[in-house]
N, CA, C and O atoms as a MOPAC input file, in Angstrom:
PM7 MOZYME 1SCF
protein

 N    158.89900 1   103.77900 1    96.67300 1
 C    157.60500 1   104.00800 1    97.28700 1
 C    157.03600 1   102.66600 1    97.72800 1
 O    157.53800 1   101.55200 1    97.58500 1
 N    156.01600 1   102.96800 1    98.22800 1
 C    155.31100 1   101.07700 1    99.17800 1
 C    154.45100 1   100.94900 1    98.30900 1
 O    154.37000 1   101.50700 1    97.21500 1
 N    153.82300 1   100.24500 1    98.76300 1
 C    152.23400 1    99.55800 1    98.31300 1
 C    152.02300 1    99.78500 1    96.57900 1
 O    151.00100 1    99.95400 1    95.91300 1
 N    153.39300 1    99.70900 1    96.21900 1
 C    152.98600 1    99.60900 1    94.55400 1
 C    152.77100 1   100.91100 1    94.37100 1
 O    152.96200 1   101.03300 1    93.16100 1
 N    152.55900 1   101.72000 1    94.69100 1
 C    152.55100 1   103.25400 1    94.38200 1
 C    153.50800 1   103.80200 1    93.43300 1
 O    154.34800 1   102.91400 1    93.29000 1
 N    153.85200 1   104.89600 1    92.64200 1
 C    154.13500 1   105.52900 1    91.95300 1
 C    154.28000 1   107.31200 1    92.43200 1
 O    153.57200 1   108.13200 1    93.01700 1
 N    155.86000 1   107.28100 1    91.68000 1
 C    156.00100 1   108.47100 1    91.57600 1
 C    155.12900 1   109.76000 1    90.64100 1
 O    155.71000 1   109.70000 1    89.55700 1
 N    154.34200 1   110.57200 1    90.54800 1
 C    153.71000 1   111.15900 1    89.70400 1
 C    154.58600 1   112.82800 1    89.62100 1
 O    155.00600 1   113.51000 1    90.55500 1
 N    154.62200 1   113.03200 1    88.46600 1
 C    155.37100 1   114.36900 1    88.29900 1
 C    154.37200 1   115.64300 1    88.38100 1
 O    153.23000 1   115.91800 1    88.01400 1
 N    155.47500 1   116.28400 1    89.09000 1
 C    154.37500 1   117.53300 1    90.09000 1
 C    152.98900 1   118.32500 1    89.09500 1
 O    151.86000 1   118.70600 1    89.40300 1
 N    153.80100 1   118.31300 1    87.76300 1
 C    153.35800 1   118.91700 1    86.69400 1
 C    151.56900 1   118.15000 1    86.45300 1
 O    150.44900 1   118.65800 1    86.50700 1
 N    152.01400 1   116.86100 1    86.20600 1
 C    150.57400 1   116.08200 1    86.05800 1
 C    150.10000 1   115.75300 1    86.78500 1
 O    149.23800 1   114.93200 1    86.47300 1
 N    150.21500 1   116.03900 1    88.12800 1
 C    149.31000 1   115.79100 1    89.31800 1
 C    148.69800 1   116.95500 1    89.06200 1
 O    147.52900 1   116.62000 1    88.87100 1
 N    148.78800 1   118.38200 1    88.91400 1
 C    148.67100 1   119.68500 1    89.43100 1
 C    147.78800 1   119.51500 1    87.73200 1
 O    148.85800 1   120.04200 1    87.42800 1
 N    147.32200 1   119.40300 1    86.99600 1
 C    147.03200 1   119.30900 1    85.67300 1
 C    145.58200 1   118.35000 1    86.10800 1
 O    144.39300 1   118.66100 1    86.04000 1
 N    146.15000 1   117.26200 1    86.50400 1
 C    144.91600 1   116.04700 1    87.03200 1
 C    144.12500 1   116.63700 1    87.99200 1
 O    142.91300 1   116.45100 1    87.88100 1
 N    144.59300 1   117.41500 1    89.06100 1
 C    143.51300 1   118.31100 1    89.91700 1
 C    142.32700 1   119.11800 1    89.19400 1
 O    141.11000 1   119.00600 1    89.34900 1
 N    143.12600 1   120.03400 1    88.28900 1
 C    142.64200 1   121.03700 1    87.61800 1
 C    141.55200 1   120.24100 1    86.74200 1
 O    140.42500 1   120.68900 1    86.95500 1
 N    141.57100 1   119.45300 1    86.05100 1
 C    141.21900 1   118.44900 1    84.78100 1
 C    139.85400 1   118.11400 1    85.80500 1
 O    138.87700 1   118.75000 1    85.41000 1
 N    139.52400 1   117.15900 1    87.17900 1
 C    138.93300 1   116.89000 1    87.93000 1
 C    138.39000 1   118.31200 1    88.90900 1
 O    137.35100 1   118.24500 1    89.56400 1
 N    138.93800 1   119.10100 1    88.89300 1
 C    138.49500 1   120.32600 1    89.89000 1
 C    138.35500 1   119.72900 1    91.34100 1
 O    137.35100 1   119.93900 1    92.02100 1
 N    139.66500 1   118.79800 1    91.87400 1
 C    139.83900 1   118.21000 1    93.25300 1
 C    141.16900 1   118.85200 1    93.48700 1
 O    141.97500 1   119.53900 1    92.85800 1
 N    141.05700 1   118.40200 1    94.49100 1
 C    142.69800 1   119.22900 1    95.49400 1
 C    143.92400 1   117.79700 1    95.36700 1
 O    143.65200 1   116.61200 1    95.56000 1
 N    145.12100 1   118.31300 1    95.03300 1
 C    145.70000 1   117.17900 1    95.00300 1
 C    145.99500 1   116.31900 1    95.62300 1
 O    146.45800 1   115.29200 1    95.12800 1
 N    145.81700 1   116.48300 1    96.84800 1
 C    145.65300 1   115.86400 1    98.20900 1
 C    144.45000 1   114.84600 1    97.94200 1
 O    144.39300 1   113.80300 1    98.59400 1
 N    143.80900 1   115.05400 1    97.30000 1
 C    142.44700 1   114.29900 1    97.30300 1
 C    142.90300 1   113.24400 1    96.43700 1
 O    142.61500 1   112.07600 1    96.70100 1
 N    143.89700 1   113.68700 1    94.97100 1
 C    144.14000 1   112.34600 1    94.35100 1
 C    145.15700 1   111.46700 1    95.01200 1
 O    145.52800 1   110.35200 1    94.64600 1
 N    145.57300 1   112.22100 1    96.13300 1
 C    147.08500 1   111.40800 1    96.47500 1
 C    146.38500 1   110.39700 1    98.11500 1
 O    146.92100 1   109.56100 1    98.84300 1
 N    144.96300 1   111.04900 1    98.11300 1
 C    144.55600 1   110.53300 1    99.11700 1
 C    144.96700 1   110.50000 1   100.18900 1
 O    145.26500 1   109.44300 1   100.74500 1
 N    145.06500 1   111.52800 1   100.66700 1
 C    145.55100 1   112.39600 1   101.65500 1
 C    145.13500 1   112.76500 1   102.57500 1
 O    145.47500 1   112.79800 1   103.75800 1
 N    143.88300 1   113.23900 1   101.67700 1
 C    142.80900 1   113.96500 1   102.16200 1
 C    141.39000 1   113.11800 1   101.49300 1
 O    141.41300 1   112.39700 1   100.49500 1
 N    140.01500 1   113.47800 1   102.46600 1
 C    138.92600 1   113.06900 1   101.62800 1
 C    138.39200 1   114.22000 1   102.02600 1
 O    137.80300 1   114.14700 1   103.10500 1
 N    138.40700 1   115.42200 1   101.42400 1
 C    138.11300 1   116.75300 1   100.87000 1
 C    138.71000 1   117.06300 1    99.73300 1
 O    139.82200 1   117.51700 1    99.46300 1
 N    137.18500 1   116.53700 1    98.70200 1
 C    137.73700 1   117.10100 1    97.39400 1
 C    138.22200 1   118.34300 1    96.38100 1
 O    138.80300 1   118.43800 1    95.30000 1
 N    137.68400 1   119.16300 1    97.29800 1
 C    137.94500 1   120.59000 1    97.25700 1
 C    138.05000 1   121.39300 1    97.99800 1
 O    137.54200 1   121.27000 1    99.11200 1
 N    138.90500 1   122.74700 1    97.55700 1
 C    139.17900 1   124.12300 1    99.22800 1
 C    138.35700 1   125.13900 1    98.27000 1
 O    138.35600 1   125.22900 1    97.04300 1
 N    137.73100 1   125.79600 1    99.15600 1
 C    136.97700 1   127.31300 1    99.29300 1
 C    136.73300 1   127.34300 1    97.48400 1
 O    135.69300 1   126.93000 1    96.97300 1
 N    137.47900 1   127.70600 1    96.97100 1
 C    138.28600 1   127.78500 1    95.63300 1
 C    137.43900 1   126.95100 1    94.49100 1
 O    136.64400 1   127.45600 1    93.69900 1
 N    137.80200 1   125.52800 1    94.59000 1
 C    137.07200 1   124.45600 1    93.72500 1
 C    136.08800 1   124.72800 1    94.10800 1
 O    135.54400 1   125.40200 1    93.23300 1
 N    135.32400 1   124.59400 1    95.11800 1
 C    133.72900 1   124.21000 1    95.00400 1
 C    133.12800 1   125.70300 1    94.75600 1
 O    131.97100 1   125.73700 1    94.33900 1
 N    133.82100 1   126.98800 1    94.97900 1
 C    133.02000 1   127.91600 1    94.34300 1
 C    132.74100 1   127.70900 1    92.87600 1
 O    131.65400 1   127.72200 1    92.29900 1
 N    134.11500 1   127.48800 1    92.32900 1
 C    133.98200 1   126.81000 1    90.65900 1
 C    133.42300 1   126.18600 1    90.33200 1
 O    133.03000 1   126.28400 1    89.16900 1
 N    132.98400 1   125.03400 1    91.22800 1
 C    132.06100 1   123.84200 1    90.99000 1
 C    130.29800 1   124.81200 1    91.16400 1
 O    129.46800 1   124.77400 1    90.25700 1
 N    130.13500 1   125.36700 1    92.11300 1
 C    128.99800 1   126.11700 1    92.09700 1
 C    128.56400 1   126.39000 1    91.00800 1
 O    127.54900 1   125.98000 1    90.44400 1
 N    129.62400 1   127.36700 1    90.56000 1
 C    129.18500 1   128.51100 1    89.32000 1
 C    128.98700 1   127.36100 1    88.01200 1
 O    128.20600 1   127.58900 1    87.08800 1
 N    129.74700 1   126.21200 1    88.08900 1
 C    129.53300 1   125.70800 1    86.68500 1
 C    127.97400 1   125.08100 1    87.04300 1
 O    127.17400 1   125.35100 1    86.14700 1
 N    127.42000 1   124.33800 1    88.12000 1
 C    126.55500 1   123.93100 1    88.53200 1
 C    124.97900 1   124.80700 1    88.36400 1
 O    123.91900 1   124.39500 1    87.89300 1
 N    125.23900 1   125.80200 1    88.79900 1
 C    124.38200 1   127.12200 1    88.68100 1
 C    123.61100 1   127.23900 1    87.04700 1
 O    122.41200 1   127.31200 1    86.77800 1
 N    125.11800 1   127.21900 1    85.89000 1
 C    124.60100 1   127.15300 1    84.54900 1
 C    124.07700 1   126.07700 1    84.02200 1
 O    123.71300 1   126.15700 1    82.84900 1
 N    123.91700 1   124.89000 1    84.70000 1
 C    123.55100 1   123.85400 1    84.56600 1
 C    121.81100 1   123.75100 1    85.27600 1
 O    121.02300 1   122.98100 1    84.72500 1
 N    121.43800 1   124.42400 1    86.26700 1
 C    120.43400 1   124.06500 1    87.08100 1
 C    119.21600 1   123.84700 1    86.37700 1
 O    118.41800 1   122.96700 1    86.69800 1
 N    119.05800 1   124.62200 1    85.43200 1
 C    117.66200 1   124.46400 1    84.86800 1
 C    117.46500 1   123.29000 1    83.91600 1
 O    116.48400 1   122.55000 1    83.84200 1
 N    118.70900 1   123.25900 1    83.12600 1
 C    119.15400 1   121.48000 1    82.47200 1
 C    118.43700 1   120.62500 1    83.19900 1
 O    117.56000 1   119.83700 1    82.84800 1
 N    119.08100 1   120.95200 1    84.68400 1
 C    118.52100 1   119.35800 1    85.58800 1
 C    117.26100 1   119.17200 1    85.89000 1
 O    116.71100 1   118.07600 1    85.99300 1
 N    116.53900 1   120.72600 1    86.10800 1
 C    115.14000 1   120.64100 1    86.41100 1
 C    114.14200 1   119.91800 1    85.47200 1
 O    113.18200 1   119.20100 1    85.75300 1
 N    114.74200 1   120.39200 1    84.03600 1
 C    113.78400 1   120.24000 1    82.95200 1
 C    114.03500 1   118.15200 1    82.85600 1
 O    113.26500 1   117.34900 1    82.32800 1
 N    115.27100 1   117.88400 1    83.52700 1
 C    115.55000 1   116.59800 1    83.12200 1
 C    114.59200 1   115.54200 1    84.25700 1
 O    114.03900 1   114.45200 1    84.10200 1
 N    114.72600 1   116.47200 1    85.41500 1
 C    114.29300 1   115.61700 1    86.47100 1
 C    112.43200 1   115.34300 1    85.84900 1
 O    111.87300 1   114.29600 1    86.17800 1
 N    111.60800 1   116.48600 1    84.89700 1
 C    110.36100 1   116.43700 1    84.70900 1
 C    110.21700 1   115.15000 1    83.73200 1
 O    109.14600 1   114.54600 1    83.69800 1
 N    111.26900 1   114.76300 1    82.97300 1
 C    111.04000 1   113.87700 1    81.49600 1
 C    110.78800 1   112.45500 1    82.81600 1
 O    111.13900 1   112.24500 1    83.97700 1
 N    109.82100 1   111.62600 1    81.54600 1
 C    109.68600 1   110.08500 1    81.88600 1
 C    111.22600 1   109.12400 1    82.42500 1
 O    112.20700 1   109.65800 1    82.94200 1
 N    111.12700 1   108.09400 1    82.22600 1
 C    112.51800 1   107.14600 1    82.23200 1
 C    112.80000 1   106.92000 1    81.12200 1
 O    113.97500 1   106.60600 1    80.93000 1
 N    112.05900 1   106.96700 1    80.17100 1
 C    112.16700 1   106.96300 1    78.73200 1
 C    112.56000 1   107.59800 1    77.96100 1
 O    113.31000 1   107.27400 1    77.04000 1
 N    112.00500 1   108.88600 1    78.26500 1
 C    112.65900 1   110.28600 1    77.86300 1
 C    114.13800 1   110.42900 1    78.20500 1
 O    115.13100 1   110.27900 1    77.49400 1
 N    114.02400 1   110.72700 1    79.36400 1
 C    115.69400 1   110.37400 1    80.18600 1
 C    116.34600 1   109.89800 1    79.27700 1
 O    117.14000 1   110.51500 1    78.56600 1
 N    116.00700 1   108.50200 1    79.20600 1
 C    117.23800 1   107.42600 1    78.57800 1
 C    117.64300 1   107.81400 1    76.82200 1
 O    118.59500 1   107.55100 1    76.08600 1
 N    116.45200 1   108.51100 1    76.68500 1
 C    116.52300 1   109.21300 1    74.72900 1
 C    117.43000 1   110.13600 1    75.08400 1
 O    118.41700 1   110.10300 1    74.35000 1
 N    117.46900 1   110.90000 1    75.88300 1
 C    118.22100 1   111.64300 1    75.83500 1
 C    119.72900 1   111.98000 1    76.13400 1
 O    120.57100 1   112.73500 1    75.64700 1
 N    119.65000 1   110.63600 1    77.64600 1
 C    121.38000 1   110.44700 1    77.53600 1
 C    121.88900 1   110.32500 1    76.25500 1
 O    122.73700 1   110.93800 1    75.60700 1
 N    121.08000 1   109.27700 1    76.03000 1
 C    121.59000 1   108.52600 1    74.27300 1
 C    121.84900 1   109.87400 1    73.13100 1
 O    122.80600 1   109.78500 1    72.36100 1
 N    121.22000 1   110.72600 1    73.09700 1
 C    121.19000 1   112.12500 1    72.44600 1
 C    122.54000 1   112.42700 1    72.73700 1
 O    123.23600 1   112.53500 1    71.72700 1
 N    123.14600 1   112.60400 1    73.87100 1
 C    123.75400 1   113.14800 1    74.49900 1
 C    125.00000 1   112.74000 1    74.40600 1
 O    125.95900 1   113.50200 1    74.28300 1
 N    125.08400 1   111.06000 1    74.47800 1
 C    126.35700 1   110.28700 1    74.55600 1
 C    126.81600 1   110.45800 1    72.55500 1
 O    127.96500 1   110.43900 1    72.11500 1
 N    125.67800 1   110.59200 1    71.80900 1
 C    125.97700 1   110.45200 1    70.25600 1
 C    126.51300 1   111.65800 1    69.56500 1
 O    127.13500 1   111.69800 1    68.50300 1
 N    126.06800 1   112.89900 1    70.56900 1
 C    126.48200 1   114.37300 1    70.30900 1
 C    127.71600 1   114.15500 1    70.54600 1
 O    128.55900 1   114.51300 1    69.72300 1
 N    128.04900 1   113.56500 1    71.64600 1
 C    129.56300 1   113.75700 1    72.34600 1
 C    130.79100 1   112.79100 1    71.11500 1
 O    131.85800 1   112.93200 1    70.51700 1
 N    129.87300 1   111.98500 1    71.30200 1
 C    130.52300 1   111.04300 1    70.11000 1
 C    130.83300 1   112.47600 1    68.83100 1
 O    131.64000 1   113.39900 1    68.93900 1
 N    130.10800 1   112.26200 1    67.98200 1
 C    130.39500 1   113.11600 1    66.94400 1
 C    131.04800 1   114.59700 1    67.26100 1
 O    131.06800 1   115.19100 1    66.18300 1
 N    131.46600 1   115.24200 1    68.06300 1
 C    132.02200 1   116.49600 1    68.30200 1
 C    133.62700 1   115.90100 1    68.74700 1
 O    134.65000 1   116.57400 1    68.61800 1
 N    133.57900 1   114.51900 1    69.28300 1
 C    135.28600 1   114.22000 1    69.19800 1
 C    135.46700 1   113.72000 1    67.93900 1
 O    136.52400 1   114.07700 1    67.41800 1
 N    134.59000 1   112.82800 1    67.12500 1
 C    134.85400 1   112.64900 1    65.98800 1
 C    135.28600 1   113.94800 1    65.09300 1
 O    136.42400 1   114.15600 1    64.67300 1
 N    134.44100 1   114.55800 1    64.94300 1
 C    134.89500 1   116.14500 1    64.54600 1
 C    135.97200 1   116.88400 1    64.55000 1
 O    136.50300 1   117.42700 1    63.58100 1
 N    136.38400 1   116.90800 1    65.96100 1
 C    137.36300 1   117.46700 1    66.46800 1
 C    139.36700 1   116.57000 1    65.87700 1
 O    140.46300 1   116.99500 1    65.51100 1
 N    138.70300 1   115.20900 1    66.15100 1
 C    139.90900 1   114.74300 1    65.18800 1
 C    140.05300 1   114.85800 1    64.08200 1
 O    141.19500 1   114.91500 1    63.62800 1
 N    138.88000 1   114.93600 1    63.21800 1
 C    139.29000 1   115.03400 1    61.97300 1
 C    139.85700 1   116.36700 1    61.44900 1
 O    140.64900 1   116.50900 1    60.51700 1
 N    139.09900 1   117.66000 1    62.50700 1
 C    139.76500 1   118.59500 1    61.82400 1
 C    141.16400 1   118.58400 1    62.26800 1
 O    141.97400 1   119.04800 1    61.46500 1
 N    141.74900 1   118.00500 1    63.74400 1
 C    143.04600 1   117.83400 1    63.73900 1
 C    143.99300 1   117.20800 1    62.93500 1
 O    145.20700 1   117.40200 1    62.99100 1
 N    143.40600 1   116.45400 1    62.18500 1
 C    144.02000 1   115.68100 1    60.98900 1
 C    144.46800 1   116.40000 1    59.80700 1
 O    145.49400 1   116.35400 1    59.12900 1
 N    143.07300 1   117.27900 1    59.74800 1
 C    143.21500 1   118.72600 1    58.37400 1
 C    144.60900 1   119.48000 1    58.17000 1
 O    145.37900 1   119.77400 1    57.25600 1
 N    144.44600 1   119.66500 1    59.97400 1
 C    145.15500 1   120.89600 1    60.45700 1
 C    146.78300 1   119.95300 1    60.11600 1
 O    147.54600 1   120.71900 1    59.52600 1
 N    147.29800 1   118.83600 1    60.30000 1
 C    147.80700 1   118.76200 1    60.38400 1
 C    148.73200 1   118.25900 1    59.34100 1
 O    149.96200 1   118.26000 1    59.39300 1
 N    147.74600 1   117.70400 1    58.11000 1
 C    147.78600 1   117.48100 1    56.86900 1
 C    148.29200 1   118.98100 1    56.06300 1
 O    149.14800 1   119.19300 1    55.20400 1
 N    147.48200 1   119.73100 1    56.66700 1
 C    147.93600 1   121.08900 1    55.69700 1
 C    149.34400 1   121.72300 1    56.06100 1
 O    150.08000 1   122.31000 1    55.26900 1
 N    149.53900 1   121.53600 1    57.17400 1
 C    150.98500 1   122.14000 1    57.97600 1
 C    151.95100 1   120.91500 1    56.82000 1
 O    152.77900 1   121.24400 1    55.97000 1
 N    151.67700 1   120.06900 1    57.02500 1
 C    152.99500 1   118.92900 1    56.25600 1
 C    152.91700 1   118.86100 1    54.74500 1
 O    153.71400 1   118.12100 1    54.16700 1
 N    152.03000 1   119.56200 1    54.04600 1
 C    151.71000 1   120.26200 1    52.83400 1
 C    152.53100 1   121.72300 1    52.58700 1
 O    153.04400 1   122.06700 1    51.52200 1
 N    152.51300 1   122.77900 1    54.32500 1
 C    153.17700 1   123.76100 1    53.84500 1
 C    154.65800 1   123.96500 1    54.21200 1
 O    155.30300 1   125.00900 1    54.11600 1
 N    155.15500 1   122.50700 1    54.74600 1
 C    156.61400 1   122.69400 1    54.88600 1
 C    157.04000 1   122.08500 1    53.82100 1
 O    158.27000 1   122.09900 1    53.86400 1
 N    156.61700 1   121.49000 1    52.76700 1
 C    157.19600 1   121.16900 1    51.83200 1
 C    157.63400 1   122.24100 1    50.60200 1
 O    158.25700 1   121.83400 1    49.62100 1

């Protein structure tokens, strides 16, 4: 391939679209249409359950705002924290029951 580029396997391109909700054309830059008919209805509908989130966000101060990313970024934090540890459980107990 040229310009330093890389081969990507069909599998994880088509995974990386999905993951991003872009057309693969868009990651391969191909195209600058990030989505067909398809994605951006998806993008709608997730957008839609979101709308009133944004309204209520757009009313808070800059202050508020910023408490709340921070809310937001510490939730996220602790729910992957979470999430590994119970993968750890899960995986502790499996190597507990093949013994």
């Amino acid at each position: 391939m040229e310009n330093h580029a890389y081969d990507i396997p069909s599998e994880s391109l088509i995974e990386m679209a999905g993951f991003f909700n872009v057309t693969t054309d868009y990651i391969l830059e191909i195209s600058d249409i990030k989505r067909d008919y398809n994605g951006e209805y998806r993008m709608n509908q997730k957008m839609d359950k979101c709308y009133d989130i944004v309204l209520c966000y757009q009313k808070l101060s800059e202050i508020n705002q910023k408490t709340l990313h921070y809310i937001l970024e510490r939730l996220e934090q602790a729910q992957i924290e979470s999430e590994e540890a119970f993968a750890k459980e899960v995986d502790k107990n499996s190597e507990n029951s093949d013994m």
